[in-house]
C-alpha positions in Angstrom: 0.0 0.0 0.0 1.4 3.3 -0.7 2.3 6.5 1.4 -0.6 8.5 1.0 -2.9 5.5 0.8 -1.2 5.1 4.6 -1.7 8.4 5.7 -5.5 8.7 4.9 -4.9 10.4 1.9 -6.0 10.0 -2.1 -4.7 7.5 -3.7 -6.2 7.3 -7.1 -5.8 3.9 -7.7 -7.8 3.0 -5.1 -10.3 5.4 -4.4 -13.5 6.3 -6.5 -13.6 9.1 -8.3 -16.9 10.6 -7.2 -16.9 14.6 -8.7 -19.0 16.8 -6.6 -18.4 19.7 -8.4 -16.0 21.3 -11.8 -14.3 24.9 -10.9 -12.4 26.8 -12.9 -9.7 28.3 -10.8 -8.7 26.8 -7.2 -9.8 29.5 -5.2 -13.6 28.7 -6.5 -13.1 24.9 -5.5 -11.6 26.1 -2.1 -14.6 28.7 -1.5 -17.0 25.4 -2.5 -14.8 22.9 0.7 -14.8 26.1 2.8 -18.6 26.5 2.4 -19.1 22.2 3.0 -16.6 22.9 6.1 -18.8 26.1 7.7 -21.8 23.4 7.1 -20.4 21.3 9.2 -19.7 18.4 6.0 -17.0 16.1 7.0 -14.2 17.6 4.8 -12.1 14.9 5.6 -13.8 13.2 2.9 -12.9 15.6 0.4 -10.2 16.3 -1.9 -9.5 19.4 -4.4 -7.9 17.5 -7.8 -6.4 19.6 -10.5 -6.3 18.3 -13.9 -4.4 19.0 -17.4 -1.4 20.8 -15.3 0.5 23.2 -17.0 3.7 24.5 -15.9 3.6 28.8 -16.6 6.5 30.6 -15.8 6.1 34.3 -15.9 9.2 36.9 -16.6 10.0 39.1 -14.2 12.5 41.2 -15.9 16.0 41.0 -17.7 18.7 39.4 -15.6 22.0 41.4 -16.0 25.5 40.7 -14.2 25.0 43.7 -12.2 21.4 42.5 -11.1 22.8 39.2 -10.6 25.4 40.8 -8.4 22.9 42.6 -6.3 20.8 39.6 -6.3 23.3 37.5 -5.0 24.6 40.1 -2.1 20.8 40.3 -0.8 20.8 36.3 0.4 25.1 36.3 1.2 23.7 39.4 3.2 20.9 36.8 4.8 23.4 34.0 5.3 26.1 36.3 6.6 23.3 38.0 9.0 22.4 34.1 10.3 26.2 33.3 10.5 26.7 36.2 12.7 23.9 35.8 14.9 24.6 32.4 15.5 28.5 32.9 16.5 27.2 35.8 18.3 25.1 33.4 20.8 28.6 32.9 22.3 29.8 36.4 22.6 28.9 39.2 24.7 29.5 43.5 24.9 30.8 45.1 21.4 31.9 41.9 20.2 28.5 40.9 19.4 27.6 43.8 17.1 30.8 43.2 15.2 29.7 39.7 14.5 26.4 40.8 13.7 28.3 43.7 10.9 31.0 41.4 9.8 28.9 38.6 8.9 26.1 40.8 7.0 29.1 42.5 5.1 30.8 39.2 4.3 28.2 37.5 3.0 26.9 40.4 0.8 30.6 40.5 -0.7 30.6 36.8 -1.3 26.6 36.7 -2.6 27.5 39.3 -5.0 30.7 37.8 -6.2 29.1 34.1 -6.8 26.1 35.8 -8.3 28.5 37.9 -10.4 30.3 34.9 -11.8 27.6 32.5 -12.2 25.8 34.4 -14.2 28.9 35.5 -16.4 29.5 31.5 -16.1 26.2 31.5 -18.5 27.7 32.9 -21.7 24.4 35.0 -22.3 21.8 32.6 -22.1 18.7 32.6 -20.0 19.6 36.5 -19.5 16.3 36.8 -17.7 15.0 36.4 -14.1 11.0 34.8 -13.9 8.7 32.6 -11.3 7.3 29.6 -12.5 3.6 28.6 -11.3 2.2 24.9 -11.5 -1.5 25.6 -13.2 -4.4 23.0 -13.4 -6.7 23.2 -16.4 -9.5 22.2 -13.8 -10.3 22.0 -10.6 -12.4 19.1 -8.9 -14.2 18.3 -5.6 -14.4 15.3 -4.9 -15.7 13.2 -1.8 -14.9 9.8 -1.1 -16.5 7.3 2.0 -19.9 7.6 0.4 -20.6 11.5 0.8 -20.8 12.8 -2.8 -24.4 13.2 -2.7 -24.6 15.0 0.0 -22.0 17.6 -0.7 -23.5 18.0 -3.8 -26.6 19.2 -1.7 -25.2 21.5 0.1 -23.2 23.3 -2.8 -26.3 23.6 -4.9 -27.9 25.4 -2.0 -25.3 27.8 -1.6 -25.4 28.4 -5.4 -21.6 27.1 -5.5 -22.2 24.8 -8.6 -21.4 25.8 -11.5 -24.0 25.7 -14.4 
């Protein structure tokens, strides 16, 4: 049996596919288990399935070696600032703040050089920065255990399913 089989989730080889409901956009499907949950519906029984996935990756903006630069001395900045706290648990007075600085200042320099370099490393390509999103086509409610019918009910009464 598998992990989420184990763990009480869906496991679509086992479990029936019993559709409640077709939305178009995953907030509309959560609304619809949100409304079943304030009605008291077991929503342990239910699942939200996407289907036809799409991956969408969305530019953000052109990616140059000095933005790379900056980029990179932003999290050495973070790591450095972490680094420095954590040394600094064992310090006390001045010393502490000094940690704290040298860290932060460290780390940018390294972030930027690293993001300096890697990016140079690229001879040109992918000379953009972007976010990439996982999309579903579709999005389904479905209830398993025997309770399709009556979350159906209660979503037609709230005027949650779609024509």
């Amino acid at each position: 049996m598998s992990s989420t089989a184990d763990a009480g989730g869906f496991n679509p080889i086992t479990t029936a596919w019993n559709t409640v409901a077709h939305y178009a956009t995953y907030e509309d499907a959560q609304e619809a288990v949100d409304r079943l949950s304030d009605e008291g519906f077991p929503v342990e029984h239910i699942d939200i399935v996407g289907s036809d996935l799409r991956m969408v990756e969305h530019v953000t903006g052109r990616l140059t070696k000095g933005r790379a630069a900056a980029a990179g001395a932003a999290s050495g900045a973070w790591f450095g600032l972490f680094i420095g706290l954590l040394v600094g648990l064992f310090t006390t007075g001045p010393t502490w703040l000094g940690l704290i600085l040298g860290g932060l200042l460290i780390g940018a320099f390294w972030g930027a050089a690293f993001g300096y370099v890697t990016h140079a490393a690229t001879g040109g390509h992918r000379d953009f920065s972007s976010t990439r999103t996982l999309v579903a086509s579709r999005y389904d409610v479905v209830a398993r255990g025997g309770h399709t019918e009556e979350a159906r009910v209660i979503l037609e009464r709230a005027g949650l399913i779609p024509a």
